[in-house]
N, C-alpha and C positions, 0 to 999 in steps of 0.2 A: 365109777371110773375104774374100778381096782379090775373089773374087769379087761380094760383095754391093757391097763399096764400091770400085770401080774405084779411085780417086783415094787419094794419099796425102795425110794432114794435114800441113801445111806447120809447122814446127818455127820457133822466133824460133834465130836465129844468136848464139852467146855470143859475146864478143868476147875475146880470147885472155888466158891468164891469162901474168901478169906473176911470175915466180917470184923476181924480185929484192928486192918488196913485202914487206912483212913482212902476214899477215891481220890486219886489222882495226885497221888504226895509231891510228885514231880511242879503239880501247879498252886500249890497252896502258899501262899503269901503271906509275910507276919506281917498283919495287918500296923502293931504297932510300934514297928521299924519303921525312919525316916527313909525314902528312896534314896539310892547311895547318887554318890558326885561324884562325875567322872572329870580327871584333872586333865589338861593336855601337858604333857613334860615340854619343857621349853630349854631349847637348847642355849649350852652357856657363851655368853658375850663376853670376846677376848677384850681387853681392857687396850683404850687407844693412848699411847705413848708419843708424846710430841717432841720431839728432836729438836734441839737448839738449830737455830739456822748455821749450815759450817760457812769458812770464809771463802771471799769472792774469787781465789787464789787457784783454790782446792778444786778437784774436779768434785761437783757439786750433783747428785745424783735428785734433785727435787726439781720438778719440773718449772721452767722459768716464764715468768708471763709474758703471752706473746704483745708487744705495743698498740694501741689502739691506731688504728690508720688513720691518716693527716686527711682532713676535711680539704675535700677537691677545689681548686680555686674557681672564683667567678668574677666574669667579665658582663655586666650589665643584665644578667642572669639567665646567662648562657656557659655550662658547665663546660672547662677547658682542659686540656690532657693533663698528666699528673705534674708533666716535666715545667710545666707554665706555673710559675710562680710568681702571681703581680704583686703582692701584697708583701715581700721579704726582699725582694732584689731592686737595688735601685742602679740610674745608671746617669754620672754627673750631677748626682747629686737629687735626681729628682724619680718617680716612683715612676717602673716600669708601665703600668699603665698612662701614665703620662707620656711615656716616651712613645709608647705605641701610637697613640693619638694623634702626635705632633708629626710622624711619619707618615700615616693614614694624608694629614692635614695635606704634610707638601705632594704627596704620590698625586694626590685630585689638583691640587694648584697647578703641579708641569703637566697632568692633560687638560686642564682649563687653558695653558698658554699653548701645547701644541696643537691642539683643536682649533685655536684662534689663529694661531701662523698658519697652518693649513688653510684655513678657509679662506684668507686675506689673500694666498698666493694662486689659490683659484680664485678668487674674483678678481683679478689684477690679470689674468692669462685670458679669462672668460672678458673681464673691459678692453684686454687689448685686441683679443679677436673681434669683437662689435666696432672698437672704431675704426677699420677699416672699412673705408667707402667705397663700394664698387665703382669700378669702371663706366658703370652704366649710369651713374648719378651727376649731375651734377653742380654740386653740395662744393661750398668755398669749404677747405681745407688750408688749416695755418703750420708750418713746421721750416725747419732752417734748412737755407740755401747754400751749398757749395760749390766747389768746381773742383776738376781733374784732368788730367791728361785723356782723351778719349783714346779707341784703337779699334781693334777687334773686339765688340761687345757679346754679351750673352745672346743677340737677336743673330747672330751671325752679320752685322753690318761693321763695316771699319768706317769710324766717321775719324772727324778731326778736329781742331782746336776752334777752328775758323766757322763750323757749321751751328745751328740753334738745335743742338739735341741735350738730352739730359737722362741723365739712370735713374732710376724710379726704384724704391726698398725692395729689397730682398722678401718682406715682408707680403707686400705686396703682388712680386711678383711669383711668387711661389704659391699661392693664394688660388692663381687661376691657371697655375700649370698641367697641360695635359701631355702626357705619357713622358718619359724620360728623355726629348730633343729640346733644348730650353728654345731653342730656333724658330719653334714652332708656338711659342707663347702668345697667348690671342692679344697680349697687350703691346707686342713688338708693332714699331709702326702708328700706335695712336699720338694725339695730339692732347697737348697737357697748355692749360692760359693761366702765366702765373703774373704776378704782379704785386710791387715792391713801393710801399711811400717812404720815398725819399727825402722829402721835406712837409711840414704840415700844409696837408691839402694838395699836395704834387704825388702822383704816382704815377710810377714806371709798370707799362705792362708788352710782353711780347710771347707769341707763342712758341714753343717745341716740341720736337718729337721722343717719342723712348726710345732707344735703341742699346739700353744696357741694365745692368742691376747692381743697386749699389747695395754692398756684405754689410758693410759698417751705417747703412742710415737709418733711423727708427722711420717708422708706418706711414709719418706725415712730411717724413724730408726729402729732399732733391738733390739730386748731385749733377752741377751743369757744367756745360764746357767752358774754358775762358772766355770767350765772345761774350756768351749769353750771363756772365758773371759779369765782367766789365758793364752792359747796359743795365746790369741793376744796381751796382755797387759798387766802388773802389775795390780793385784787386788784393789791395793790402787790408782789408778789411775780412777777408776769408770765411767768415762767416756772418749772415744776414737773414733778417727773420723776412719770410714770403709769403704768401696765399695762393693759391693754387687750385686749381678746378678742372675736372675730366672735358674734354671737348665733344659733349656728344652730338 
């Protein structure tokens, strides 16, 4: 090969070894040295000094424990707001839960009693519209007899003292009134058979006509003229109990 590369590569010069050296003095170890201990230094702890507690007077720079918070009250264990205190406040003498109760108690009794008025005064409005009897029935009917001066009635007829007519309840005749002419009332004009025992096993009976309304009579009464009052009763007697039936 010297032929291809005339030249030879130039080589770095060692520099002369030392046989007095021991190799490698940097790594030799005395073997019978204990491996050293390495300490970590520990930093010094200030010493804790405890302070007499100062007085409650002094403004006091030690933080002050905050109070444990008052356990929420309970009402049959159902948790109640904070301001509800049953278990500490009493009232006449008896414990707040108590009182609550007895209040609960009356609030249900006055709508037990106004539930029960309500309902008694609609069935007494709902009984008094049912026992009206139509005009088209006719059903013996019992209610007190009067009398009045007659005149110009609500049928548009002027009767008189001397004639067999009679007014019939407001009740009644408002019952079958159509459009605002009372004139026009389909009951003006019928015939009513009433009749009065006047002694046991004697009775009085005579027919009349409507031809007015009486403001002041309940559902089953009559208001007649003197004539038709005198044939069933003593005048002085003013009022008398009848029976009465539509004349269909």
């Amino acid at each position: 090969m010297s032929f291809l590369f005339p030249w030879t590569p130039r080589r770095p010069e060692r520099a002369p070894h030392d046989d007095s050296l021991p190799p490698f003095p940097d790594r030799v170890l005395n073997e019978s040295s204990e491996p050293p201990v390495f300490q970590v230094p520990r930093r010094p702890v200030a010493a804790v000094v405890k302070e007499p507690p100062s007085d409650s007077n002094s403004a006091g720079s030690l933080e002050k424990e905050s109070p444990t918070p008052p356990a929420r009250p309970k009402f049959y264990g159902i948790v109640l707001p904070g301001w509800i205190r049953l278990r500490k406040e009493r009232y006449f003498g008896l414990p707040r839960r108590t009182v609550i109760l007895i209040a609960v108690g009356l609030l249900l009794l006055l709508a037990l009693i106004l539930g029960l008025s309500i309902g008694l005064t609609v069935g007494k409005k709902k009984a008094s519209k049912g026992s009206i009897t139509p005009p088209t029935s006719s059903a013996l009917q019992t209610g007190d007899g009067t009398y009045y001066e007659p005149g110009l009635g609500a049928c548009g007829i002027s009767s008189t003292s001397s004639e067999n007519i009679v007014a019939i309840s407001h009740i009644i005749f408002d019952a079958v009134q159509v459009g605002p002419n009372p004139n026009n009332n389909p009951l003006c004009g019928r015939k009513i058979w009433v009749t009065r025992e006047v002694a046991p096993g004697k009775n009085v009976s005579l027919e009349v006509e409507v031809v007015d309304r009486c403001t002041g009579c309940k559902a089953s009464d009559l208001d007649f003229s003197l004539t038709v009052f005198k044939k069933l009763a003593d005048e002085w007697q003013g009022r008398v109990l009848v029976s009465w039936a539509w004349v269909v």
